[in-house]
C-alpha positions in Angstrom: 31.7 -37.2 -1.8 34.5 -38.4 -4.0 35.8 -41.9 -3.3 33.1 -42.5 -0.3 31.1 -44.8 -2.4 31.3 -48.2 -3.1 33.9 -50.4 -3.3 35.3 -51.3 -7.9 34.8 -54.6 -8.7 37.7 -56.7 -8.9 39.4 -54.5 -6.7 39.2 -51.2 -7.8 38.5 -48.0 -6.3 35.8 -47.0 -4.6 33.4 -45.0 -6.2 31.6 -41.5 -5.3 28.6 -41.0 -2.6 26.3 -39.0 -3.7 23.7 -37.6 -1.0 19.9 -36.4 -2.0 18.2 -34.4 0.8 14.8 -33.1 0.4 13.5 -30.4 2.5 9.8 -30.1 3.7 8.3 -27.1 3.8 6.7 -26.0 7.1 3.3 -25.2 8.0 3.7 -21.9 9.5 6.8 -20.5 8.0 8.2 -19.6 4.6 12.3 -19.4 4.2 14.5 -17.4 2.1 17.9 -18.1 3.1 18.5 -17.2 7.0 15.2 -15.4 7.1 11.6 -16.6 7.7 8.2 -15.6 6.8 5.3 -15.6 8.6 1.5 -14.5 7.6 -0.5 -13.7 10.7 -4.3 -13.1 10.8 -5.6 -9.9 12.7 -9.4 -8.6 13.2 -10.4 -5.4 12.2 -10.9 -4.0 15.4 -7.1 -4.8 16.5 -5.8 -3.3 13.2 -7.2 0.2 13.7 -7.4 0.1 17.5 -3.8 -1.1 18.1 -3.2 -3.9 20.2 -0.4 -6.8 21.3 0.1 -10.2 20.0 2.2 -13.3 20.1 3.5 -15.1 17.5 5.0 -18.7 17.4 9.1 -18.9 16.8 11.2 -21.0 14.8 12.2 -22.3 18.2 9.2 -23.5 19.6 9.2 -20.2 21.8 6.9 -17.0 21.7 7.6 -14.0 20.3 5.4 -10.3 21.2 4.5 -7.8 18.1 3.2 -4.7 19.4 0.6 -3.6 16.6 -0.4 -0.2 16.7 -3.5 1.3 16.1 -4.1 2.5 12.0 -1.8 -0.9 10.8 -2.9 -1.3 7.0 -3.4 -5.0 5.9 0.0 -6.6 4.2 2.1 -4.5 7.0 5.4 -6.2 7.7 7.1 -6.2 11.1 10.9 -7.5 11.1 12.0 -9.3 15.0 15.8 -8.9 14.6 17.7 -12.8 14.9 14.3 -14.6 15.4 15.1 -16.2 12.0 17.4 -19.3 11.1 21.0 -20.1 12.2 23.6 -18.3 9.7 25.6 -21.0 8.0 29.3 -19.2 8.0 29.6 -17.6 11.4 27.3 -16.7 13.9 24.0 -14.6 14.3 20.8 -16.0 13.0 18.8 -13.9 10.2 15.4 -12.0 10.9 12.2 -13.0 11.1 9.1 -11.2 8.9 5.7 -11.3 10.4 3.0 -10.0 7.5 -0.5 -9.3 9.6 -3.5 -9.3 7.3 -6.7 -7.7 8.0 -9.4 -10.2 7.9 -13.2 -8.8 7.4 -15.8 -10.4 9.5 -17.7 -13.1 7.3 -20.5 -13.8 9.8 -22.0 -10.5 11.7 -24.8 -10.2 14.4 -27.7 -7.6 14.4 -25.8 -5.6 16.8 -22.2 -6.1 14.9 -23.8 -4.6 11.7 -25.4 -1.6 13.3 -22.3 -0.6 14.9 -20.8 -0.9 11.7 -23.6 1.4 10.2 -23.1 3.4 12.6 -19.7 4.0 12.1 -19.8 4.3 8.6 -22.1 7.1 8.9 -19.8 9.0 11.0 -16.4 8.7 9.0 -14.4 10.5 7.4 -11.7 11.4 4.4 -9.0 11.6 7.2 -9.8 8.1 8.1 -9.1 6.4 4.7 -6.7 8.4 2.8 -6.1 6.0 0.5 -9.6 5.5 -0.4 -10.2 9.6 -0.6 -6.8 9.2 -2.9 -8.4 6.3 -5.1 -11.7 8.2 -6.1 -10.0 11.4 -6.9 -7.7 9.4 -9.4 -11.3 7.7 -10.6 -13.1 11.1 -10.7 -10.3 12.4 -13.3 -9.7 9.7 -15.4 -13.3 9.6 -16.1 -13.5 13.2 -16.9 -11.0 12.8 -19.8 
């Protein structure tokens, strides 16, 4: 700020103020200008069964993400004006919630025979991707 500083010696002019702010990061959100990121675990079972969930707000308030049934790992959700404050006039920006997929690191007997079970009975309609990968595979190793 020009001329806010401290007085000259000998009686001159004051000098300029110049102002340092740092900005923390926060532990649950990641910010890109008005709009806020946020990584959010989900089971297995929720992702391809569908379910609801709450998630945590800038605010300190709560905010519900319907999920529904089939939602692929790395799928984003936006909640309109859940993000920060817009600096020139009003409105607040959006607010990104990623849910990732996480796998089961500890199963029971029971867990892994349902598992078995149920890879026994699927099927190509029920990983498209994975049907799309190993075609891809099975030509490139044919050349």
């Amino acid at each position: 700020m020009a001329g806010k500083g401290e007085a000259g010696s000998r009686g001159g002019g004051s000098g300029d103020l110049y102002l340092f702010i740092n900005v923390d990061s926060h532990d649950l959100f990641k910010r890109s200008e008005q709009n806020l990121f946020f990584e959010c675990p989900i089971s297995i079972a929720d992702a391809a069964l569908g379910t609801d969930i709450k998630i945590p707000t800038i605010d300190g308030g709560k905010a519900k993400i319907k999920i529904p049934a089939g939602t692929q790992s790395g799928k984003q959700f936006r909640l309109k004006e859940k993000g920060m404050p817009l600096m020139r006039g009003g409105g607040y920006g959006d607010l990104y919630v990623q849910v990732n997929t996480e796998v089961p690191v500890s199963l029971n007997r029971e867990q892994k025979d349902l598992l078995e079970k149920f890879r026994e009975i699927e099927n190509e309609k029920s990983n498209p991707s994975i049907k799309k990968f190993f075609k891809k595979a099975k030509s490139f190793w044919k050349n």
